[in-house]
ZASE-655531 format. One record per residue (C-alpha): residue number from 1; x, y, z. Coordinates in pm, whole numbers, m for minus. Example, Ala and Ser with C-alpha at 12.3 -4.5 7.8 and 13.67 -1.06 7.14 Angstrom:
// residues 2
1; 1230; m450; 780
2; 1367; m106; 714
***
This chain:
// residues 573
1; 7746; 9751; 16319
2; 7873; 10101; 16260
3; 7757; 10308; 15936
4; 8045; 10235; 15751
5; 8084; 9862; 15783
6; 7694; 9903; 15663
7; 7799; 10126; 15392
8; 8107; 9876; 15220
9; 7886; 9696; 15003
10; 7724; 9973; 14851
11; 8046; 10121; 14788
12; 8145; 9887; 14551
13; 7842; 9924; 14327
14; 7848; 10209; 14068
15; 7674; 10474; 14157
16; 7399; 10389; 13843
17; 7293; 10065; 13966
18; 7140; 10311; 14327
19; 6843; 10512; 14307
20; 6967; 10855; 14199
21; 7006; 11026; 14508
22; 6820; 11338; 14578
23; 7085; 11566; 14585
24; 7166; 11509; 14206
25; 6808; 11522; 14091
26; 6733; 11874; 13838
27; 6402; 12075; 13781
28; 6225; 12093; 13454
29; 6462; 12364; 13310
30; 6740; 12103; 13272
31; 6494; 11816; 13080
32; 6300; 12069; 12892
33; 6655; 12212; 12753
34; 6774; 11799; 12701
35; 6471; 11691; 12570
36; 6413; 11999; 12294
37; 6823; 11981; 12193
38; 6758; 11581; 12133
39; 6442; 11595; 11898
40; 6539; 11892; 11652
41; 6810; 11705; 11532
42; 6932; 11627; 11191
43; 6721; 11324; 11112
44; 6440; 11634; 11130
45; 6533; 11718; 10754
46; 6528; 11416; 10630
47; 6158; 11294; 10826
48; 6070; 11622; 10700
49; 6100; 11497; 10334
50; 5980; 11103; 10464
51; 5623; 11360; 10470
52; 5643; 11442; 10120
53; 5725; 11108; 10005
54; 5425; 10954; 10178
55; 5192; 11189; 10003
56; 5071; 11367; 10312
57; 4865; 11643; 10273
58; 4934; 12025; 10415
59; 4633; 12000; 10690
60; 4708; 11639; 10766
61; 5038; 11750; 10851
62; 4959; 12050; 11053
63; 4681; 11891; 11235
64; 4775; 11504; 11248
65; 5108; 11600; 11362
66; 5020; 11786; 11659
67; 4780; 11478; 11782
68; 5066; 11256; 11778
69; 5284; 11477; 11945
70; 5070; 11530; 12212
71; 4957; 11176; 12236
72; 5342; 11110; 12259
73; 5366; 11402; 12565
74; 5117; 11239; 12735
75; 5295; 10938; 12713
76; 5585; 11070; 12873
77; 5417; 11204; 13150
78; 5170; 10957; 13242
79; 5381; 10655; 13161
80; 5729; 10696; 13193
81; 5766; 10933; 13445
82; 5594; 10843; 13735
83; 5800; 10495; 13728
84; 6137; 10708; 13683
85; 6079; 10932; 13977
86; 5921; 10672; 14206
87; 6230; 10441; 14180
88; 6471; 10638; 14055
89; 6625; 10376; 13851
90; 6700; 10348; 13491
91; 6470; 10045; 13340
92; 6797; 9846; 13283
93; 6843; 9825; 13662
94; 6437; 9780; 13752
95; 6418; 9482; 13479
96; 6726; 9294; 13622
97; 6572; 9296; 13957
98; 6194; 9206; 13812
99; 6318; 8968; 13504
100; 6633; 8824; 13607
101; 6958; 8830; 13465
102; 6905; 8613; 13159
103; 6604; 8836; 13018
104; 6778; 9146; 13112
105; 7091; 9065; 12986
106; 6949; 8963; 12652
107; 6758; 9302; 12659
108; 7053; 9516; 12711
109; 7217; 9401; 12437
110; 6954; 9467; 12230
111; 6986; 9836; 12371
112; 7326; 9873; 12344
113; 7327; 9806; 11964
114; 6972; 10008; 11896
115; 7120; 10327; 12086
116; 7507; 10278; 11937
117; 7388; 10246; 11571
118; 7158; 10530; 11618
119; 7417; 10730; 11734
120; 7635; 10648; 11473
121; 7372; 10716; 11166
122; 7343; 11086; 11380
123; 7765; 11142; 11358
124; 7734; 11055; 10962
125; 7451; 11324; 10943
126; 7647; 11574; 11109
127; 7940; 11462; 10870
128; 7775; 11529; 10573
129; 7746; 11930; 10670
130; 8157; 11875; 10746
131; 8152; 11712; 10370
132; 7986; 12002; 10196
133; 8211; 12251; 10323
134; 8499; 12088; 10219
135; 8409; 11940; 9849
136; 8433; 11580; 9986
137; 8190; 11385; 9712
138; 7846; 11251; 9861
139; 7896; 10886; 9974
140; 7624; 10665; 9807
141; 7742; 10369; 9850
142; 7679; 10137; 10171
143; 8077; 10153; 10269
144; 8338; 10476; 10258
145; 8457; 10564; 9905
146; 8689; 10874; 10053
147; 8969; 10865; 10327
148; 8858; 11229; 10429
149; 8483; 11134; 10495
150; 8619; 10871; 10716
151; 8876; 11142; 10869
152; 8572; 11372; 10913
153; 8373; 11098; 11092
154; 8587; 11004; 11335
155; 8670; 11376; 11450
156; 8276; 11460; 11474
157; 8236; 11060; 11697
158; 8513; 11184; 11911
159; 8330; 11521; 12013
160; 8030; 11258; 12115
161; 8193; 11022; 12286
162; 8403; 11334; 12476
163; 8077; 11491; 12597
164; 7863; 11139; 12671
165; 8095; 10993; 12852
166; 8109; 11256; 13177
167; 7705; 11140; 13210
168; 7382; 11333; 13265
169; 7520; 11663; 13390
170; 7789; 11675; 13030
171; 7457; 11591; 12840
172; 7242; 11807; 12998
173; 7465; 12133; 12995
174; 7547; 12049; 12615
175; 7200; 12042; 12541
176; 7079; 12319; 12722
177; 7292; 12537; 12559
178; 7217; 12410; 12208
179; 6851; 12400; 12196
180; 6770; 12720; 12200
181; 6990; 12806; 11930
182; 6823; 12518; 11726
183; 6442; 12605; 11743
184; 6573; 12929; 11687
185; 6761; 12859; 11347
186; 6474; 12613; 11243
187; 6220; 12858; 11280
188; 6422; 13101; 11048
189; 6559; 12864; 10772
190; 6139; 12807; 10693
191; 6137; 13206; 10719
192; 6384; 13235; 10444
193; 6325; 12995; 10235
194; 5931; 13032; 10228
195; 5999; 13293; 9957
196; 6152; 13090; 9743
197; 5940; 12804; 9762
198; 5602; 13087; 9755
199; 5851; 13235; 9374
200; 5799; 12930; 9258
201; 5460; 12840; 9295
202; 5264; 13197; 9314
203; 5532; 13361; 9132
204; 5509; 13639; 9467
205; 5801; 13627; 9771
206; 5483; 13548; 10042
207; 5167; 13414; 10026
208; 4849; 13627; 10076
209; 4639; 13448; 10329
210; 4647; 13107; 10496
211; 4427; 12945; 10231
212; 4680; 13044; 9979
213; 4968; 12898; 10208
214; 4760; 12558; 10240
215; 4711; 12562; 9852
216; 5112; 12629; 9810
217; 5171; 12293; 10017
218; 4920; 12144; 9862
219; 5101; 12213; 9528
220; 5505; 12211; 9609
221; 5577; 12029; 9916
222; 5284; 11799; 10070
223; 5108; 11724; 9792
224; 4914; 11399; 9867
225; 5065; 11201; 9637
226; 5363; 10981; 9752
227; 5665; 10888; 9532
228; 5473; 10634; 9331
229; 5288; 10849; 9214
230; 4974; 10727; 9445
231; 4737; 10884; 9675
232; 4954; 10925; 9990
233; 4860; 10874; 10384
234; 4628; 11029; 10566
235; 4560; 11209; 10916
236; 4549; 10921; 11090
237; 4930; 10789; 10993
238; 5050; 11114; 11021
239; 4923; 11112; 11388
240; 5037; 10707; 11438
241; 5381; 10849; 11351
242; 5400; 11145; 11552
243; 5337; 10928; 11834
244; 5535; 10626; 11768
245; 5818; 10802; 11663
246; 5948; 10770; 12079
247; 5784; 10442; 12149
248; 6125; 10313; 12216
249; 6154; 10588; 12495
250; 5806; 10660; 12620
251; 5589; 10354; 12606
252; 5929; 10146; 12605
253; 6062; 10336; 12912
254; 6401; 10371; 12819
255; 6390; 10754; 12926
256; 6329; 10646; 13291
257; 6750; 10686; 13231
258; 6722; 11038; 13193
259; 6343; 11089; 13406
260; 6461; 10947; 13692
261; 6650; 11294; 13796
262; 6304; 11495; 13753
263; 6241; 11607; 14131
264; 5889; 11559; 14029
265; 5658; 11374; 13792
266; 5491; 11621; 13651
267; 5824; 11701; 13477
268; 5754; 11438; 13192
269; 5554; 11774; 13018
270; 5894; 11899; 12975
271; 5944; 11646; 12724
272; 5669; 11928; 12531
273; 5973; 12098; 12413
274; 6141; 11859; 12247
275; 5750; 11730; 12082
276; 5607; 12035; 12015
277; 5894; 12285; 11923
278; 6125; 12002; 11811
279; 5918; 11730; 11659
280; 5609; 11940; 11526
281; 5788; 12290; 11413
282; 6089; 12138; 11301
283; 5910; 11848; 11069
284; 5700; 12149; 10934
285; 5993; 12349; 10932
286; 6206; 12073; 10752
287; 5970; 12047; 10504
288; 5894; 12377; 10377
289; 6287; 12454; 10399
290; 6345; 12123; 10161
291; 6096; 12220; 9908
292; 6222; 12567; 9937
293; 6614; 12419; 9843
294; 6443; 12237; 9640
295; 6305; 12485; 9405
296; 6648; 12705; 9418
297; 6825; 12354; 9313
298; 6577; 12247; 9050
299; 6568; 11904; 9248
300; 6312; 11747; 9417
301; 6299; 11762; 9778
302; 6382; 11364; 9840
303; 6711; 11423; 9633
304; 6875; 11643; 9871
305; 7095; 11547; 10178
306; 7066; 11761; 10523
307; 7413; 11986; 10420
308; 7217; 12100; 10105
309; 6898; 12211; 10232
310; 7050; 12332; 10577
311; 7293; 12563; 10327
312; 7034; 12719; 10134
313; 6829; 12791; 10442
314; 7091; 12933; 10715
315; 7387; 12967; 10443
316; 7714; 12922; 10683
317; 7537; 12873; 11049
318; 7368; 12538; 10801
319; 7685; 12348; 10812
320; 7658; 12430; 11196
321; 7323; 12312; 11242
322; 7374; 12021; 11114
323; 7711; 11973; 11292
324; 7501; 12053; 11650
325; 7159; 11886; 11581
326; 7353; 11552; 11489
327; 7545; 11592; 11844
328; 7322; 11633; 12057
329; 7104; 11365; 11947
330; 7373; 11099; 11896
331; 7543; 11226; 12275
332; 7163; 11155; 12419
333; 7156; 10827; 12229
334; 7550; 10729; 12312
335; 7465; 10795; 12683
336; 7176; 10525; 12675
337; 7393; 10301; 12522
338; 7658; 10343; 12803
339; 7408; 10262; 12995
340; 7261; 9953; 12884
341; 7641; 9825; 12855
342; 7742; 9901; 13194
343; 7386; 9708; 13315
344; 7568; 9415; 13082
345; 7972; 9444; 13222
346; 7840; 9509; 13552
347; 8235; 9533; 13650
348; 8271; 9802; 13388
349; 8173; 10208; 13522
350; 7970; 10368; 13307
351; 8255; 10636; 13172
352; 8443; 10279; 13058
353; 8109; 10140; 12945
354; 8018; 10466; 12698
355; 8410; 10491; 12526
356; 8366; 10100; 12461
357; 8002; 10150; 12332
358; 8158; 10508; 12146
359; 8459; 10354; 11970
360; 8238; 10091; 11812
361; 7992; 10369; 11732
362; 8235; 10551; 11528
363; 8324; 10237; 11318
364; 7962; 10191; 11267
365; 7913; 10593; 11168
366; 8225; 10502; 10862
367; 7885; 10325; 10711
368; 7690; 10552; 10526
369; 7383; 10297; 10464
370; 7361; 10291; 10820
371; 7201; 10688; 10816
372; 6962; 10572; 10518
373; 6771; 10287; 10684
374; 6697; 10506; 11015
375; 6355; 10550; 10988
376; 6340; 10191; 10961
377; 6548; 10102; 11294
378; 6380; 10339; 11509
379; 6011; 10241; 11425
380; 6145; 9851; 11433
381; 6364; 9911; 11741
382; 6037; 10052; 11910
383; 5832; 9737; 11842
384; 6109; 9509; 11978
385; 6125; 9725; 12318
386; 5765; 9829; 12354
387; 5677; 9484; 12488
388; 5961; 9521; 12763
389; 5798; 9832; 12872
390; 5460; 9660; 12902
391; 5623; 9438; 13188
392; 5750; 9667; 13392
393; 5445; 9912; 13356
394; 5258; 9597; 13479
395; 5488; 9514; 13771
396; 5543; 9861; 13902
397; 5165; 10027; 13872
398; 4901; 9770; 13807
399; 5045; 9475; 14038
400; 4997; 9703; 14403
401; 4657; 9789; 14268
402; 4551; 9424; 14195
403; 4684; 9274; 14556
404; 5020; 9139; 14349
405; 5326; 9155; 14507
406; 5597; 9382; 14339
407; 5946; 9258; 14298
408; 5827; 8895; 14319
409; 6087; 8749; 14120
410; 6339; 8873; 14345
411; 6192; 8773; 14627
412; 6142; 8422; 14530
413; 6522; 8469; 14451
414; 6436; 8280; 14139
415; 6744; 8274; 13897
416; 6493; 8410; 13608
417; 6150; 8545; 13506
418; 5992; 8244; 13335
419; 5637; 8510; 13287
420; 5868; 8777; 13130
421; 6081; 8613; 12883
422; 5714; 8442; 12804
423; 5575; 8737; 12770
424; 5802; 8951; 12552
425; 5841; 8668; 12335
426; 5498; 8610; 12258
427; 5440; 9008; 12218
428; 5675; 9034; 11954
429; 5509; 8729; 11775
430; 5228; 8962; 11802
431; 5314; 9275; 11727
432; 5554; 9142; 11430
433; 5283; 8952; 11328
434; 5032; 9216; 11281
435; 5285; 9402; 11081
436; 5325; 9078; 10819
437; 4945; 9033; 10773
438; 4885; 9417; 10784
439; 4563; 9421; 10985
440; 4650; 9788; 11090
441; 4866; 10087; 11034
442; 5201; 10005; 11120
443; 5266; 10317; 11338
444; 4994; 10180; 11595
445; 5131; 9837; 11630
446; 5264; 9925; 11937
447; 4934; 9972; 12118
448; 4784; 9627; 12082
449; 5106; 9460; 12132
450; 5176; 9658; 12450
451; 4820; 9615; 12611
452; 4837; 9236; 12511
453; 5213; 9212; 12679
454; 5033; 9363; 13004
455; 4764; 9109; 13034
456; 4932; 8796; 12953
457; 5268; 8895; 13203
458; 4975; 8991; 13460
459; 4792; 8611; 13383
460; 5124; 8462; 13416
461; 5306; 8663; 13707
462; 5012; 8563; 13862
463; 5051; 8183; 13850
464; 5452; 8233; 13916
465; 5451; 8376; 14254
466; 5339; 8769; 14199
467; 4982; 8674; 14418
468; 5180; 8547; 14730
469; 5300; 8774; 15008
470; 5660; 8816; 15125
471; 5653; 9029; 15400
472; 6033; 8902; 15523
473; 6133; 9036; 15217
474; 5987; 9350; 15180
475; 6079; 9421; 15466
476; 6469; 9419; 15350
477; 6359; 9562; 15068
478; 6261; 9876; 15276
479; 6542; 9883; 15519
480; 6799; 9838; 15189
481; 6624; 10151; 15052
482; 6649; 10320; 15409
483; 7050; 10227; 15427
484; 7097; 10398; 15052
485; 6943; 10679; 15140
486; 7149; 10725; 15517
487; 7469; 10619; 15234
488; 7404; 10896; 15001
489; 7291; 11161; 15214
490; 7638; 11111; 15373
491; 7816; 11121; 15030
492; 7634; 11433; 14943
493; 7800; 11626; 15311
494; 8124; 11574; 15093
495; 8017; 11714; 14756
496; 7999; 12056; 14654
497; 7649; 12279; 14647
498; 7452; 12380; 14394
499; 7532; 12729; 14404
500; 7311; 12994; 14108
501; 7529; 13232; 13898
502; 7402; 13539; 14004
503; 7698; 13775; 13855
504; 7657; 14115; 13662
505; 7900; 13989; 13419
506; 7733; 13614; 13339
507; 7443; 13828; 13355
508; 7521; 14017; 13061
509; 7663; 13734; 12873
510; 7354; 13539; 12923
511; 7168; 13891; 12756
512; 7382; 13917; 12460
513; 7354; 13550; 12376
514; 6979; 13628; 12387
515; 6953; 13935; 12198
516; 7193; 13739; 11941
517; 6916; 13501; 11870
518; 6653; 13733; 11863
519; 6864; 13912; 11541
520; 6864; 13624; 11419
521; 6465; 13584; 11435
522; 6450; 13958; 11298
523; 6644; 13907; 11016
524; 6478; 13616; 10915
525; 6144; 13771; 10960
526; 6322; 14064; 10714
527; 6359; 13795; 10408
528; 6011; 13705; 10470
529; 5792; 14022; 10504
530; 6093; 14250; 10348
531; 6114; 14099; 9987
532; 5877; 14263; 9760
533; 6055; 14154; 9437
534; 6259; 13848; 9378
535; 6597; 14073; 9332
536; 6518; 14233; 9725
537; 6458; 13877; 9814
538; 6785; 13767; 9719
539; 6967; 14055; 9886
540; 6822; 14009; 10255
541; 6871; 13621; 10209
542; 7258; 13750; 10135
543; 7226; 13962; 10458
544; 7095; 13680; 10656
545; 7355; 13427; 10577
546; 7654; 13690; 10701
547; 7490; 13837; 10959
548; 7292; 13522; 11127
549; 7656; 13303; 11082
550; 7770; 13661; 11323
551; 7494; 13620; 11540
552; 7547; 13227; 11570
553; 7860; 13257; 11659
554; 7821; 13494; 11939
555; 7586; 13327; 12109
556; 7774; 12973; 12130
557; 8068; 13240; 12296
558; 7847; 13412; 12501
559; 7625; 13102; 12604
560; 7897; 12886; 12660
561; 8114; 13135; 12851
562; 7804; 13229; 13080
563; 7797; 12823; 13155
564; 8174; 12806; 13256
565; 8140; 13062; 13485
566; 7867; 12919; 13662
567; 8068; 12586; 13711
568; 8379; 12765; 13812
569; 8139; 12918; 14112
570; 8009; 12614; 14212
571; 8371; 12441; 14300
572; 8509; 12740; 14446
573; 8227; 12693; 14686
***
């Protein structure tokens, strides 16, 4: 049988139901720029004040956030990643082949309406900076009370849907560009509005030492008191949350989506930017710039919406922030989402898939109660998918070191995955369960239920046909994998190279749109350490504003125009 007779039936699949094939796959540059544009997004303001109305403390903050950050790193790398880059699947495509059709079916759904809802509460964040500037009232109300909101959210959906639907690369190069930007303009709006917030509770622009900035959060922003007016959490929730904040794409594996295009493993550390720059400066960050609005305002810090603080920190480039953060966090999201509903309308591509999944995301976004019960949904949505990534952690790395036979399912070409659906089942009961009677902090639910998932699909893989051997079958299995490989090695003769923009004038682009943000870092650092009175404070926080909205805009010219020139190199070669 010649190679291309072999190669018909793979041509009909879409190319994300393969292994990615290994001339598409990136280096850490491309997930540590993804990764940090996805987690300082907008929702960062508003978990930012979640702290203060919890009634964490300053040090429980600084330190108990970077343990959970860490422990969610970790995660990443030791969890996720190695099953991304070893198949090179997405989990949607590994679970139909270990669970069966009806499980994964079910499961996708799920995943299509967790990722398009979050999405959707991200495009109403970024519409409320759109709102501000335009004197469109504050929607309070669970539905749309103003035609021009609803105008407003549809134009910022279509930019997300525009970008996520052209796939990883479109995400990636969006993201990349952003995210330096945005821990750049985080880490100033604290600079400027530190002063403020310091004004109005040592009556100087900056704090004298570090135990007099502890003693400031202590006083103005976390206080350890929560809204109730009772003793607040502790170090040990502020650390559960840190790290449970991802469950849904760590522990849960949904990132093997994105991992699975890391040449190596060890990549899952670039997931550090988006935890430790994102996640851990931006939630401090978020904070300090809230009660900082706050004080300016005369409101409290849980009163304010993202387009208010973001104003009073960055002035104009706020309204942009918010605009970009909301993006590329709802893009990531809307990708996933295409995913999952391509893995349901197997017929469908992807591209079809993600405007289908985009369109009903936008309806969704016209909702404003939607953005309001986030928190909720993502800590929820975690729970419901942390059991799923329990079974296929089991399948792929404990089941070859136990004498178990991966892929049994399939091999026993048994219509479904009576152990699975068993087994997620039961580990929501569990983990849902332990919530109700409230035996434990809710942000470490997910660590009993997934070790319990584990053991019990183990115990009853086990008794279904994972102990037997199929060497037929695997077998096939390796000489299908074999065949993909010959098939996309000869795809990739046809497409064109990689080739590295190594041009004096991209060159020079790329060095203005980095000495752009490091004016903006200057100037910020200028309100902070160059405000001796309250009047001089006000004047550089002026200068910032005009100049740092300057300096925004020339690097999204300068960045973005350095990034089109590399693409127009690689298809002229």
């Amino acid at each position: 049988m010649s190679q291309t007779n072999e190669f018909q039936a793979l041509e009909k699949l879409h190319e994300e139901q393969l292994p990615v094939a290994k001339n598409k796959l990136h280096g850490w540059q491309h997930f540590a720029g993804l990764y940090a544009a996805e987690h300082v997004a907008a929702t960062e303001f508003v978990i930012g004040a979640t702290f203060v109305a919890l009634g964490a403390k300053t040090m429980d903050i600084i330190v108990g956030l970077l343990i959970g950050n860490i422990l969610a790193v970790l995660s990443w790398t030791f969890i996720t990643a190695p099953i991304a880059v070893e198949t090179r699947l997405s989990l949607y495509t590994y679970l139909n082949k270990i669970a069966g059709k009806y499980m994964s079916k079910l499961y996708d759904w799920a995943n299509v309406i967790i990722f398009t809802v979050i999405s959707a509460a991200m495009v109403t964040v970024s519409a409320t900076a759109v709102r501000f500037v335009f004197g469109i009232p504050a929607q309070l109300d669970w539905y749309p009370t103003n035609f021009w909101f609803v105008l407003v959210v549809g134009i910022v959906g279509l930019v997300v849907v525009s970008v996520a639907i052209f796939g990883f690369n479109a995400v990636s190069e969006f993201s990349g560009i952003c995210a330096p930007w945005l821990f750049t303009m985080f880490i100033s709006g604290a600079l400027v509005l530190l002063p403020a917030l310091s004004l109005g509770v040592l009556g100087k622009t900056l704090p004298g030492s570090w135990a007099e900035f502890i003693h400031m959060g202590d006083l103005s922003v976390w206080t350890g008191i929560n809204s109730k007016g009772e003793p607040g959490i502790g170090i040990l929730e502020v650390a559960g949350f840190g790290w449970a904040a991802n469950t849904i794409t760590h522990v849960g594996l949904i990132d093997m989506a994105l991992l699975r295009f890391a040449k190596k493993k060890i990549y899952g550390l670039a997931t550090s930017t988006g935890m430790m720059f994102g996640h851990y400066i931006a939630w401090i960050s978020a904070g300090i710039m809230g009660a900082g609005a706050a004080v300016i305002l005369g409101k409290t810090i849980v009163e304010l919406d993202p387009g208010d603080v973001a104003y009073y920190a960055l002035g104009w480039s706020g309204f942009v922030i918010v605009i970009v953060a909301g993006w590329t966090t709802a893009i990531t999201n809307l990708y996933r989402a295409g995913l999952a509903a391509q893995s349901v309308f197997t017929k469908l591509s992807r591209k079809s898939a993600t405007f289908i999944v985009g369109m009903a995301m936008i309806v969704i976004a016209f909702f404003p109660f939607v953005f309001s019960q986030i928190l909720p949904l993502l800590t929820y949505a975690g729970l419901l998918v942390v059991p799923v990534g329990a079974i296929v952690f089991a399948e792929h790395q404990i089941f070859p070191r136990i004498g178990y036979t991966r892929y049994w399912r399939s091999y026993k070409q048994l219509a479904n995955s009576v152990p699975a659906v068993v087994s997620w089942g039961l580990g929501l009961v569990l983990g849902f369960g332990l919530d109700i009677l409230g035996v434990m902090s809710f942000y470490y639910l997910f660590v009993p239920t997934w070790i319990f998932t584990i053991l019990l699909y183990t115990f009853l893989a086990g008794r279904y046909g994972a102990r037997g051997k199929y060497p037929e079958e695997e077998a096939k299995e390796i000489a299908r994998n074999e065949l993909i490989e010959r098939f996309q090695e000869q795809k990739a003769q046809t497409e064109p190279h990689q080739i590295k923009d190594t041009t004096v004038f991209s060159k020079i682009l790329n060095g203005i749109s980095i000495v752009a943000l490091g004016v903006t870092l200057i100037l910020s650092g200028i309100v902070l350490f160059g405000s001796s009175s309250e009047t001089t404070y006000i004047t550089n926080r002026e200068t910032f504003y005009l100049y740092g909205f300057i300096c925004t805009i020339t690097y999204f010219v300068t960045a973005y125009w350095a990034m089109q020139r590399g693409k127009s190199l690689k298809a002229s070669n």
